[in-house]
C-alpha positions in Angstrom: 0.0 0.0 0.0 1.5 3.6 -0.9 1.1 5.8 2.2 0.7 9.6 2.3 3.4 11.5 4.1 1.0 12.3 7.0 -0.5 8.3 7.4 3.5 7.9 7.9 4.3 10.9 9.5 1.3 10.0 11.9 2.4 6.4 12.3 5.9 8.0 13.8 4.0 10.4 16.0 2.1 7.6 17.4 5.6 5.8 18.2 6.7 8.5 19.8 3.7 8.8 22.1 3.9 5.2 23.1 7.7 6.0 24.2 7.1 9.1 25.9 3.7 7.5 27.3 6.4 4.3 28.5 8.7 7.1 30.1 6.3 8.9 32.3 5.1 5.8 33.6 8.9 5.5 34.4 8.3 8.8 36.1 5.1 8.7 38.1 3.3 10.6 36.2 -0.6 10.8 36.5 -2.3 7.4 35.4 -5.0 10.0 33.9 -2.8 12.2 31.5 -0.7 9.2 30.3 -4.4 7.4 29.4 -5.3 11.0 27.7 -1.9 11.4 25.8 -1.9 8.3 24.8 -5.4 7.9 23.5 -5.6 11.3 21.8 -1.8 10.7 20.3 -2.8 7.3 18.8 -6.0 8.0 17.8 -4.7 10.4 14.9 -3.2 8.2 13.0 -5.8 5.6 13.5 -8.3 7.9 12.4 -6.4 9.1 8.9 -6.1 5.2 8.6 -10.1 5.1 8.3 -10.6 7.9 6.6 -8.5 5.5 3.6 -11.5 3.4 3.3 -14.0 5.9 4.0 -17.4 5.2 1.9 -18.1 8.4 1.3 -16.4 11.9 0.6 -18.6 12.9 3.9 -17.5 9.7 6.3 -13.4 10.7 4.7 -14.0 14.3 5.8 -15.2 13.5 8.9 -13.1 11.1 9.8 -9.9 13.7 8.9 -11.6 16.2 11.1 -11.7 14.0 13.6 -7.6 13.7 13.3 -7.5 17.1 13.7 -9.3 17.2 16.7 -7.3 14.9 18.2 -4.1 16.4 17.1 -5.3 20.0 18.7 -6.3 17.3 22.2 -2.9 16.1 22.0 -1.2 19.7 22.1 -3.5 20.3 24.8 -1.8 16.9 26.9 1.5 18.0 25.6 2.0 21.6 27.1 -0.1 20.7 30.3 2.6 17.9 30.8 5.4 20.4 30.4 3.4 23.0 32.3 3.4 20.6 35.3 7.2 20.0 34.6 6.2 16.5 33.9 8.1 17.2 30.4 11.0 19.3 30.1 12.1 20.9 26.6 
C-alpha cells in the first residue's frame, strides 16, 4: 500500500507517544494524563487510517476532522505535561 506523508508521519508520531507514554510511567506521572496522551496521540493516526477506506467523501471528511481534533487534544496533553514540569524541553 503507498502511504501519504502524514498516514506515515502519523504512524511515527504515534511511536513517539507510546515512548514518551512508556517514560512517564517511568516517572510517576498521572495514570489519567498518560491514558489522555496516549489515546488522543494514537488515535490520529488511526483515524487518517479510516478515513483510507472511508465510503463516502462525507464519512473521509469527517473522519480527517476527527484527526484534527485529536491532534489540537494532543497539544493540549502535551503543554499541560510540560506545564506541570512533567516534560521538560
Amino acid at each position: 500500500m503507498n502511504e501519504s506523508a502524514a498516514h506515515e508521519k502519523s504512524f511515527a508520531f504515534s511511536i513517539r507517544i507510546v515512548s514518551l507514554c512508556r517514560h512517564l510511567r517511568t516517572q510517576r506521572c498521572e495514570q489519567e494524563l498518560i491514558r489522555q496522551i496516549l489515546r488522543s496521540g494514537t488515535s490520529i493516526g488511526a483515524n487518517l487510517a479510516e478515513a483510507s477506506y472511508a465510503v463516502s467523501k462525507k464519512d473521509f471528511f469527517s473522519k480527517v476532522h476527527i484527526s484534527l481534533k485529536e491532534c489540537s487534544e494532543t497539544w493540549y496533553w502535551l503543554r499541560l505535561l510540560h506545564a506541570t514540569s512533567s516534560l521538560t524541553d
